[in-house]
LUMKEFI-535428 format. One record per residue: residue number from 0; x, y, z of N, C-alpha, C in turn. Coordinates in steps of 0.001 Angstrom, whole numbers, padded with zeros to 6 digits, always signed. Layout:
+-------+---------+---------+---------+---------+----------+---------+---------+---------+---------+
: kolpa :  n_east : n_north :    n_up : ca_east : ca_north :   ca_up :  c_east : c_north :    c_up :
+-------+---------+---------+---------+---------+----------+---------+---------+---------+---------+
:   NUM :       X :       Y :       Z :       X :        Y :       Z :       X :       Y :       Z :
...
+-------+---------+---------+---------+---------+----------+---------+---------+---------+---------+
! end
This chain:
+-------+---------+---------+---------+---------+----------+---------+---------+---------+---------+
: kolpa :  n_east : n_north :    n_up : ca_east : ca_north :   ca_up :  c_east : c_north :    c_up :
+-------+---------+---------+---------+---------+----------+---------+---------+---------+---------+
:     0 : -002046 : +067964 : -145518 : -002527 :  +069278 : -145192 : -003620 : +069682 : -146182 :
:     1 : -004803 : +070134 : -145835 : -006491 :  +070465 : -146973 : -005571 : +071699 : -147133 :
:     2 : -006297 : +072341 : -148520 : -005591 :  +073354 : -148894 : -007225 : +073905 : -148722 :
:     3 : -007354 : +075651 : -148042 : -008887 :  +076371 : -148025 : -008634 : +076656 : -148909 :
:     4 : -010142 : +076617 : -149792 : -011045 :  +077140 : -151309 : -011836 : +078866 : -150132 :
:     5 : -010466 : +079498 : -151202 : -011059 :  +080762 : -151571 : -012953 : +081338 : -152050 :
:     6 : -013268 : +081668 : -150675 : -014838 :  +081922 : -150937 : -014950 : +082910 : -151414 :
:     7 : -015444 : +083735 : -152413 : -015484 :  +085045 : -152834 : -016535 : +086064 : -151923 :
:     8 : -016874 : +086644 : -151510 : -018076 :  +087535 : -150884 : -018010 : +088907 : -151409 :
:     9 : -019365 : +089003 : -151404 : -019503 :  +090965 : -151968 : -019160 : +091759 : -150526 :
:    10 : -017501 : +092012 : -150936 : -017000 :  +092852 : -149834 : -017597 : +094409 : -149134 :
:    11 : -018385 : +094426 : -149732 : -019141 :  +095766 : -149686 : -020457 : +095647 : -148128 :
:    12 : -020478 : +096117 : -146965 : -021125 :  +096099 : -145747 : -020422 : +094935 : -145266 :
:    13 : -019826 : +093685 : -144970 : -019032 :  +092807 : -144291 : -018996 : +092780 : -142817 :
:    14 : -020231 : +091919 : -142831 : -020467 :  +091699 : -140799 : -021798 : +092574 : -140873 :
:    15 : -022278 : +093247 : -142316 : -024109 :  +093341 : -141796 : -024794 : +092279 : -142326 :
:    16 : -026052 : +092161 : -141724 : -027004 :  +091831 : -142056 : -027998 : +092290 : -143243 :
:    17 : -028243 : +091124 : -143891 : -028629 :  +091795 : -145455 : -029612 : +092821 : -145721 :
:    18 : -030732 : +092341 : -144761 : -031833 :  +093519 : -144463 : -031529 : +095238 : -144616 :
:    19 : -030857 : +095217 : -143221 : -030592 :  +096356 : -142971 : -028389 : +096723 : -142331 :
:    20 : -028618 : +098150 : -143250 : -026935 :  +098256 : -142598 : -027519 : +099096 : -141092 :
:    21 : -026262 : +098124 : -140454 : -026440 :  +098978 : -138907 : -025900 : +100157 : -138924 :
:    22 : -026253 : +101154 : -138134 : -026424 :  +102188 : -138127 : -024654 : +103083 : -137301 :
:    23 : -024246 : +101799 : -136762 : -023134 :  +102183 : -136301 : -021871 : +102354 : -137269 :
:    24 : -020942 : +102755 : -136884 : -019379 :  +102348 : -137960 : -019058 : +103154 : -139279 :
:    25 : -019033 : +102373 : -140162 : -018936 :  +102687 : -141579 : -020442 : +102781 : -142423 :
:    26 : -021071 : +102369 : -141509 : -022742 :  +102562 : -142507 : -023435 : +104082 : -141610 :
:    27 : -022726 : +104894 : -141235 : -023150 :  +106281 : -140820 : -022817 : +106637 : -142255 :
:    28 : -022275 : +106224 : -143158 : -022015 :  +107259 : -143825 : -023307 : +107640 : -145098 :
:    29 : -024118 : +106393 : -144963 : -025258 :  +106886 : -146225 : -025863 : +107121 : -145466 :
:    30 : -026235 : +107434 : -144069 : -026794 :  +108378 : -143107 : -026425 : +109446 : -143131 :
:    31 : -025519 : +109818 : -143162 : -024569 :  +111649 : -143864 : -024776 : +111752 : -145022 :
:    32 : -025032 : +110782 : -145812 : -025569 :  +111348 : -147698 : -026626 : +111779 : -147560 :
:    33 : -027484 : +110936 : -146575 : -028892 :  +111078 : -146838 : -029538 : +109819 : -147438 :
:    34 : -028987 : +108783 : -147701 : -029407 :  +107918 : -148130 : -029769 : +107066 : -147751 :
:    35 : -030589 : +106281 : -148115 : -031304 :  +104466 : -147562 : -030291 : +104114 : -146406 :
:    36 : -031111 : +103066 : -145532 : -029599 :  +102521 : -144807 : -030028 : +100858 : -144960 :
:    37 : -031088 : +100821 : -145597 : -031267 :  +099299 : -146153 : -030853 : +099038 : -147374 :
:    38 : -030400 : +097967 : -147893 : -029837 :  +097431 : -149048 : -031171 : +097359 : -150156 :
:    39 : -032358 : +097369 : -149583 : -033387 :  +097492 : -151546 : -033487 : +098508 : -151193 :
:    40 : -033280 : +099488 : -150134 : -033851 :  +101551 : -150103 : -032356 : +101690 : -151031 :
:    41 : -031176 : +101096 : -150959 : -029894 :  +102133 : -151737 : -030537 : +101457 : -153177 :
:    42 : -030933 : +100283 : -153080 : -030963 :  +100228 : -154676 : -031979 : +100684 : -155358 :
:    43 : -033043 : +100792 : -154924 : -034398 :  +101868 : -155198 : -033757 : +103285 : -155424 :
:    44 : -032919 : +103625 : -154547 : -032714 :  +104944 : -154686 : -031282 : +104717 : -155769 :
:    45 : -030623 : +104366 : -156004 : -029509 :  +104256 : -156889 : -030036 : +104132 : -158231 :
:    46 : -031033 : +103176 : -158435 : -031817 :  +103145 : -159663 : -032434 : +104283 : -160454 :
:    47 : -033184 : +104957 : -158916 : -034019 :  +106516 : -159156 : -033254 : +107563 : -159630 :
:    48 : -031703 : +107708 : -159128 : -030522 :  +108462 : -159006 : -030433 : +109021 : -157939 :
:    49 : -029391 : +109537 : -157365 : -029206 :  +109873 : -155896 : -029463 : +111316 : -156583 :
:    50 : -029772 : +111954 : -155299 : -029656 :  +113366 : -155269 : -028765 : +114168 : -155459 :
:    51 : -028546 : +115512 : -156164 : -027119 :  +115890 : -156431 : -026033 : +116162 : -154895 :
:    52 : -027497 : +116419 : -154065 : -026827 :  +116989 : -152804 : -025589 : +115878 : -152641 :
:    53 : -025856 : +114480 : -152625 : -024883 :  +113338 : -151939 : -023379 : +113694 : -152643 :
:    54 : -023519 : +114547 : -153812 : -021719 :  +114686 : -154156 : -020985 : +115581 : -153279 :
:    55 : -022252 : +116772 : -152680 : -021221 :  +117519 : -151941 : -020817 : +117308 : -150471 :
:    56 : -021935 : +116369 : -150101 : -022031 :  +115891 : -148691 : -020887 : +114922 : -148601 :
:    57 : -020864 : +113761 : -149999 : -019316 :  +112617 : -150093 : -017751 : +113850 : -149956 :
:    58 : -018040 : +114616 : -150538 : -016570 :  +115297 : -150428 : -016486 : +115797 : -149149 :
:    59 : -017106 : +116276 : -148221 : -017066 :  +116785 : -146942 : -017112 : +115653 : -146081 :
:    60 : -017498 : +114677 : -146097 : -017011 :  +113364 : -145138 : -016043 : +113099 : -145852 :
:    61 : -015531 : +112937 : -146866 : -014017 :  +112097 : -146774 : -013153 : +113362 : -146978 :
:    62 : -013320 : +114137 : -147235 : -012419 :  +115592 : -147016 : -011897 : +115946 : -147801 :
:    63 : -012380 : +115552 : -148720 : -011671 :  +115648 : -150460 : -012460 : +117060 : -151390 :
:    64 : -011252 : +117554 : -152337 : -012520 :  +118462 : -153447 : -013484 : +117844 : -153728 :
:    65 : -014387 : +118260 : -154362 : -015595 :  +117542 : -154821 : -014868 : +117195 : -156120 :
:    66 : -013827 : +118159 : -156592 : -013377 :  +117736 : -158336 : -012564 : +116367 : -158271 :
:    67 : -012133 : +116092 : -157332 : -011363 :  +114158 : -157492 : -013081 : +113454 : -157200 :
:    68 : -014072 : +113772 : -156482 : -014958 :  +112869 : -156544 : -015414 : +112827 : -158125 :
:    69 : -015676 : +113905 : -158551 : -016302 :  +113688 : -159833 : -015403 : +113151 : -161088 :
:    70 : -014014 : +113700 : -161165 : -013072 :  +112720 : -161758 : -013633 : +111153 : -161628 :
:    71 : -013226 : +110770 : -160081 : -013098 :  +109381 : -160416 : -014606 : +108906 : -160476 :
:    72 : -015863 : +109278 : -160192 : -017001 :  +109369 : -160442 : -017101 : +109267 : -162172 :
:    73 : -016563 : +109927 : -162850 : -016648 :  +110367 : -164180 : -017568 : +110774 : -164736 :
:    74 : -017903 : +112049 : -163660 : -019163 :  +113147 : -163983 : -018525 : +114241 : -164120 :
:    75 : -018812 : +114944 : -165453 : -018127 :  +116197 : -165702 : -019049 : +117373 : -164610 :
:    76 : -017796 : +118150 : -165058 : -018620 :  +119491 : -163888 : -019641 : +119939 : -164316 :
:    77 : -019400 : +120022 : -165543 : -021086 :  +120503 : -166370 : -022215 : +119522 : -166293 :
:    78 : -022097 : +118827 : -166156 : -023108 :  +117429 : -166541 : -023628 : +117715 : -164590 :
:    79 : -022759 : +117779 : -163763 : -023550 :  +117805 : -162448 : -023981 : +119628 : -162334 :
:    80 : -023951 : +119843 : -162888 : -024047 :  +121966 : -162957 : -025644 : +121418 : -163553 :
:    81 : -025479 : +120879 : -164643 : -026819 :  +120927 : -165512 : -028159 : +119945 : -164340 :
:    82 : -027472 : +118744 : -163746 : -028077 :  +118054 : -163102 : -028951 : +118787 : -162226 :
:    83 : -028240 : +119636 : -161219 : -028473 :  +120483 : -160648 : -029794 : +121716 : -160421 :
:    84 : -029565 : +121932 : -161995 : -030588 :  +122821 : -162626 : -032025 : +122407 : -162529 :
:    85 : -031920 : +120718 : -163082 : -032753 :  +119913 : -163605 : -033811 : +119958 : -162369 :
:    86 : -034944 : +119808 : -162792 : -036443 :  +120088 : -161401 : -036222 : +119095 : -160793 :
:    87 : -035625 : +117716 : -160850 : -035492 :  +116310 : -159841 : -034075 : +116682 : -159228 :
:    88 : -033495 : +117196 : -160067 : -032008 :  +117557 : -159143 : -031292 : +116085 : -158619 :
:    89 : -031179 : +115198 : -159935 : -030696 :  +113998 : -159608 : -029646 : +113465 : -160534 :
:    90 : -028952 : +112674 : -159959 : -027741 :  +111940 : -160861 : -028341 : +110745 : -161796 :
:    91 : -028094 : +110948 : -162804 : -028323 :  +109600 : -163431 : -027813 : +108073 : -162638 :
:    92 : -028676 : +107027 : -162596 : -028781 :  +105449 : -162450 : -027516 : +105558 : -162351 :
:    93 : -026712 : +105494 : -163420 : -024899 :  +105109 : -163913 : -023920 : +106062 : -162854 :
:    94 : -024443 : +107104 : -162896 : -023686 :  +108117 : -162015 : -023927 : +107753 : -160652 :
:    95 : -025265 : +107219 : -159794 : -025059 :  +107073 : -158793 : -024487 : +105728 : -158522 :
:    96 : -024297 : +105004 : -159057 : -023848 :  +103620 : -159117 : -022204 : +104012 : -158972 :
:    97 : -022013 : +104781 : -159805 : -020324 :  +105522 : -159323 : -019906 : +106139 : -158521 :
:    98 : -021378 : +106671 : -157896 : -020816 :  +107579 : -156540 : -021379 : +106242 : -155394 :
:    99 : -022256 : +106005 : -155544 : -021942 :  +104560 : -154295 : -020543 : +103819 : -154209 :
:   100 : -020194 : +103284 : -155166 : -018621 :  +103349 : -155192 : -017670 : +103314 : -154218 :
:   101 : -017993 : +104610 : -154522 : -016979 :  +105571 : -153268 : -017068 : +105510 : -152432 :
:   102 : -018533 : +105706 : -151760 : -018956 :  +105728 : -150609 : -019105 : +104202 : -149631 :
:   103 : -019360 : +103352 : -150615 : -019038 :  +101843 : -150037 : -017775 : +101280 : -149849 :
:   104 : -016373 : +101935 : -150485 : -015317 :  +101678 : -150402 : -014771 : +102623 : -149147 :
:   105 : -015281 : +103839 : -148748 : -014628 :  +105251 : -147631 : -015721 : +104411 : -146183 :
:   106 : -016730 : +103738 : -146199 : -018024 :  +102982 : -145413 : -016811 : +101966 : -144921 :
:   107 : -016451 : +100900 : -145693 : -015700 :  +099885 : -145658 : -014091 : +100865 : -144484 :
:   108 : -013622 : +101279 : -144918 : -012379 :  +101961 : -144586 : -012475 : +102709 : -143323 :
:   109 : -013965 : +103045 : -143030 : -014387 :  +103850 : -141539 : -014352 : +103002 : -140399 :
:   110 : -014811 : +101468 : -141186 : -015118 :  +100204 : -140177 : -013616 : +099839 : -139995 :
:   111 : -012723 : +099713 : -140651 : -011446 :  +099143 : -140576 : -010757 : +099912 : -139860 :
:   112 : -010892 : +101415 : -139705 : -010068 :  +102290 : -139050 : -011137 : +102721 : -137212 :
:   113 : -011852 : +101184 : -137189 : -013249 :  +101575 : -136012 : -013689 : +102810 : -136235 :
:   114 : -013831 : +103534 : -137130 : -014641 :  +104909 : -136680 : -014111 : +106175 : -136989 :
:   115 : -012827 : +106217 : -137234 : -011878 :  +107178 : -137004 : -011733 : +107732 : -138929 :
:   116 : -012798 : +108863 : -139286 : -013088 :  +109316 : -140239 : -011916 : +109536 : -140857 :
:   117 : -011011 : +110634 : -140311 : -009743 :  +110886 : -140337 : -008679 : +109935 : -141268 :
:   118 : -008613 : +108668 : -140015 : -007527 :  +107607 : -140782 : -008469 : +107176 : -141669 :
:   119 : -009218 : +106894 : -142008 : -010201 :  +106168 : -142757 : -010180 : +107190 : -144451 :
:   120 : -010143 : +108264 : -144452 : -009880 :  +109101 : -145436 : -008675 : +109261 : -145663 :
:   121 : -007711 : +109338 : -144863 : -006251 :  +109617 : -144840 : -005591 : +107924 : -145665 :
:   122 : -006045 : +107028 : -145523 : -005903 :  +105720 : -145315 : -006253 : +105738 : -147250 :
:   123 : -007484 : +106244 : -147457 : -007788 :  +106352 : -149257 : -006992 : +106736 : -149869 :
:   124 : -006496 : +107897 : -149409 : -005684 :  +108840 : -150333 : -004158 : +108290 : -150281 :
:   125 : -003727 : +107623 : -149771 : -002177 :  +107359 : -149724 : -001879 : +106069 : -150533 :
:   126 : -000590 : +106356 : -151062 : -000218 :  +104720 : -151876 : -000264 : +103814 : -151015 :
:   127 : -000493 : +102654 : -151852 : -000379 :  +101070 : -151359 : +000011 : +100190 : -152186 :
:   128 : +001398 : +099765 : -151335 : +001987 :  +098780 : -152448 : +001232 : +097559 : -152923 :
:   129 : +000064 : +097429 : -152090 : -000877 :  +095821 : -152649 : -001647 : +096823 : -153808 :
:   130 : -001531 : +097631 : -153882 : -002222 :  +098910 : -155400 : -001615 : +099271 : -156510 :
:   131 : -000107 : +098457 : -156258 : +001053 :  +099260 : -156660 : +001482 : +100723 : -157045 :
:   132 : +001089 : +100721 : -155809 : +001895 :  +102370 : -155213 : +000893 : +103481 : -155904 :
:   133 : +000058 : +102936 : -155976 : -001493 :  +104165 : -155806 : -002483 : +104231 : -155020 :
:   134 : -003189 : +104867 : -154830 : -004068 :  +105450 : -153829 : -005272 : +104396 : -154430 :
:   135 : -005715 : +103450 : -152739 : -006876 :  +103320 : -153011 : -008023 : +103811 : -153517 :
:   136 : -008372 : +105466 : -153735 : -009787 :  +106248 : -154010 : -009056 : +106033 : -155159 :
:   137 : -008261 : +105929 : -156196 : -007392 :  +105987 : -157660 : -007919 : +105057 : -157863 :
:   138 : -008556 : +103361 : -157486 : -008783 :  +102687 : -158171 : -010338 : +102362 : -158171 :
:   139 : -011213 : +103364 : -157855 : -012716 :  +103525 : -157531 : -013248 : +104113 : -158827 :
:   140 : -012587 : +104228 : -160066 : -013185 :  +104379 : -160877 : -013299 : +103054 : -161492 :
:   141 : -013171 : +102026 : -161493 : -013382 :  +101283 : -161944 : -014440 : +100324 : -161060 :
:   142 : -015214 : +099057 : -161668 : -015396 :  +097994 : -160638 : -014155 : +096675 : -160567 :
:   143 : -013750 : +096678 : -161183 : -012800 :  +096286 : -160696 : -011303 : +096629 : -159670 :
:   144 : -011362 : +097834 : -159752 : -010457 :  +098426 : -158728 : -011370 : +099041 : -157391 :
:   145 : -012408 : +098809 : -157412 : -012962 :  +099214 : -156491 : -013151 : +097494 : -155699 :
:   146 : -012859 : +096547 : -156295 : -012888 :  +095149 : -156022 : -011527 : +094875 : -155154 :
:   147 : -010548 : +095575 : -155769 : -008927 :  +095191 : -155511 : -008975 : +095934 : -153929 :
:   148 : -010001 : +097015 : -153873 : -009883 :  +097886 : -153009 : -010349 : +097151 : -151714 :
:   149 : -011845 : +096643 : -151942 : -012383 :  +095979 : -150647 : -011914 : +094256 : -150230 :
:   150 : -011203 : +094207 : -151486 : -010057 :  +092879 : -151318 : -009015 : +093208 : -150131 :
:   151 : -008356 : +094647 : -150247 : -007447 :  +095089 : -149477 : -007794 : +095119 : -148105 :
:   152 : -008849 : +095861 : -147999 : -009417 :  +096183 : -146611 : -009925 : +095131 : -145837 :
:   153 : -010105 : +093721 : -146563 : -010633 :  +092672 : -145990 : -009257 : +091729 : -145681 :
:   154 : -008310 : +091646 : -146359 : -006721 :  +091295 : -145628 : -006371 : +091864 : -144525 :
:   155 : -006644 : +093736 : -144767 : -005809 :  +094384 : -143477 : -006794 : +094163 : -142024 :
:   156 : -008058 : +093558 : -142617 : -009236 :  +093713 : -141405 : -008624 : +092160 : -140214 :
:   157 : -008263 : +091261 : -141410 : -007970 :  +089942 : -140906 : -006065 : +089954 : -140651 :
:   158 : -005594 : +091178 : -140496 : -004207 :  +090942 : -140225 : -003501 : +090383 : -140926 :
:   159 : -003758 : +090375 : -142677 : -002428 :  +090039 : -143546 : -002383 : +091252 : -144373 :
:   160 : -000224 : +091227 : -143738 : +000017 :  +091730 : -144557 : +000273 : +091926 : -146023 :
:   161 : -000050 : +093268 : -146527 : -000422 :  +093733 : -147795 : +000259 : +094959 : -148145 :
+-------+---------+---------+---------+---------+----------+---------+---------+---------+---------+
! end
């Protein structure tokens, strides 16, 4: 019996095309930020910093306070208050790199739930024993738990249980 060698892939868009994310599914959602929907427009713009607007627009698609985005973001309230102020009205490089994050892990979770915003947010917030018994959006502060995360969603996509 061949034993399969584990291929690793950047779980993040899964079934697009590198060019461009299609416009359907889970890639509406940097269409609701406002953001690129091509992969060098998010990183041009991730580099530049996203706009402050995309923190309040991420909490209103996944239905969350804006204060757990910025927790696990790890942008103080002041630091996006001051951002705000600022004449570019933008997140720092590091900060949007943390709020993509999110939004590539809730993107991922829209496609798995076909569409259905709802379970797809409802689906973040609840424990999972492959998490041990924490909430997927709980492990989006990290890159590595944001790894464990689109690890998950790519088992439950292929029907093992987790």
């Amino acid at each position: 019996m061949e034993s399969q060698a584990r291929v690793f892939r950047i779980p993040v868009f899964s079934g697009v095309a590198d060019a461009d994310i299609a416009p359907g599914g889970g890639a509406t959602v940097f269409l609701r930020l406002g953001l690129p929907t091509d992969r060098a427009g998010l990183v041009a713009e991730s580099r530049r910093g996203f706009p402050v607007a995309v923190i309040e627009r991420l909490a209103e698609v996944l239905d969350r306070p804006q204060q757990t985005l910025l927790r696990i973001a790890k942008i103080a309230p002041s630091t996006l208050t001051r951002r705000r102020r600022s004449p570019d009205g933008r997140l720092s490089p590091e900060e949007s790199d943390r709020v993509y994050r999110i939004a590539a892990a809730f993107s991922d979770a829209l496609d798995l739930f076909e569409g259905d915003a709802s379970a797809a947010s409802g689906w973040l917030g609840e424990p999972a024993k492959a998490l041990g018994g924490t909430a997927p959006i709980e492990h989006l502060d990290t890159e590595a738990g944001a790894t464990q995360v689109h690890d998950l969603i790519g088992r439950l996509e292929h029907g093992v249980y987790s």
